[in-house]
C-alpha positions in Angstrom: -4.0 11.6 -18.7 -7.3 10.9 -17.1 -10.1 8.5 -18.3 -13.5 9.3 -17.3 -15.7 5.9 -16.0 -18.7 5.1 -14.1 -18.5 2.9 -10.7 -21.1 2.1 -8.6 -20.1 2.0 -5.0 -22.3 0.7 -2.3 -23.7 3.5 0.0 -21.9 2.7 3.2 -18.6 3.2 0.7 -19.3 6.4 -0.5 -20.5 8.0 2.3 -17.0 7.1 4.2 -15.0 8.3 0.6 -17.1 11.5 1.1 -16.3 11.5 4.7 -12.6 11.7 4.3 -12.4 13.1 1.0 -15.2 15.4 0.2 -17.4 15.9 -2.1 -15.2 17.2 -4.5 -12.2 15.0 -4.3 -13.6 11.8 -4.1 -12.0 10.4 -7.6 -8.2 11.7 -6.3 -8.9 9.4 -3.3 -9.9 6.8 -5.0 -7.4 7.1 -7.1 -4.3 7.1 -4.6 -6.3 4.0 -2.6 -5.7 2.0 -6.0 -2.3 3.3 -7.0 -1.3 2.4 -3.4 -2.8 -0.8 -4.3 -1.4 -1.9 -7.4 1.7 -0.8 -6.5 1.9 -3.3 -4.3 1.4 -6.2 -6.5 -0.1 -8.5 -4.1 -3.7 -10.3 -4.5 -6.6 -8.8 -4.0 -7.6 -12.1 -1.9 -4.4 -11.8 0.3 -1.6 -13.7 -0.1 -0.4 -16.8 1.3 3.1 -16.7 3.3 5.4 -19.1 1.8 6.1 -22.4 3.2 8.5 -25.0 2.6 8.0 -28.9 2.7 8.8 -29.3 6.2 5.8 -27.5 7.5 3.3 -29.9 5.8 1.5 -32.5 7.2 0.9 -36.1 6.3 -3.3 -36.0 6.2 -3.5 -39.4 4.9 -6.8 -41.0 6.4 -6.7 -44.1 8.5 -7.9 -47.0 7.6 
C-alpha cells in the first residue's frame, strides 16, 4: 500500500534524484534508497566498531 507525503529536499538533492531517476520515478528511487536503508538497521550517524577493554586508554591527567 502506498502513503502519499510531502518532503522538501534541498535543490542540489533533487536535481541529482532527477538525474538518475527522472522525472517520473523519483518517489520509487527514493523509495529503494530508504528500504536499502532501513534494512540495514544501522544508525543514521554511523556506527561505532566495537571495542573491547584492552584498546582503551588510561586519560587520567597528571598532576
Amino acid at each position: 500500500m502506498s502513503k502519499k507525503t510531502t518532503v522538501l529536499l534541498r535543490e542540489d538533492v533533487y536535481q541529482a534524484l532527477k538525474e538518475k531517476a527522472g522525472t517520473r520515478n523519483i518517489s520509487n528511487l527514493i523509495n529503494e534508497i530508504l528500504v536499502e536503508y532501513f534494512a540495514k538497521k544501522e544508525s543514521m550517524f554511523g556506527v561505532m566498531k566495537h571495542v573491547d577493554v584492552s584498546d582503551l586508554r588510561d586519560h587520567r591527567e597528571r598532576l
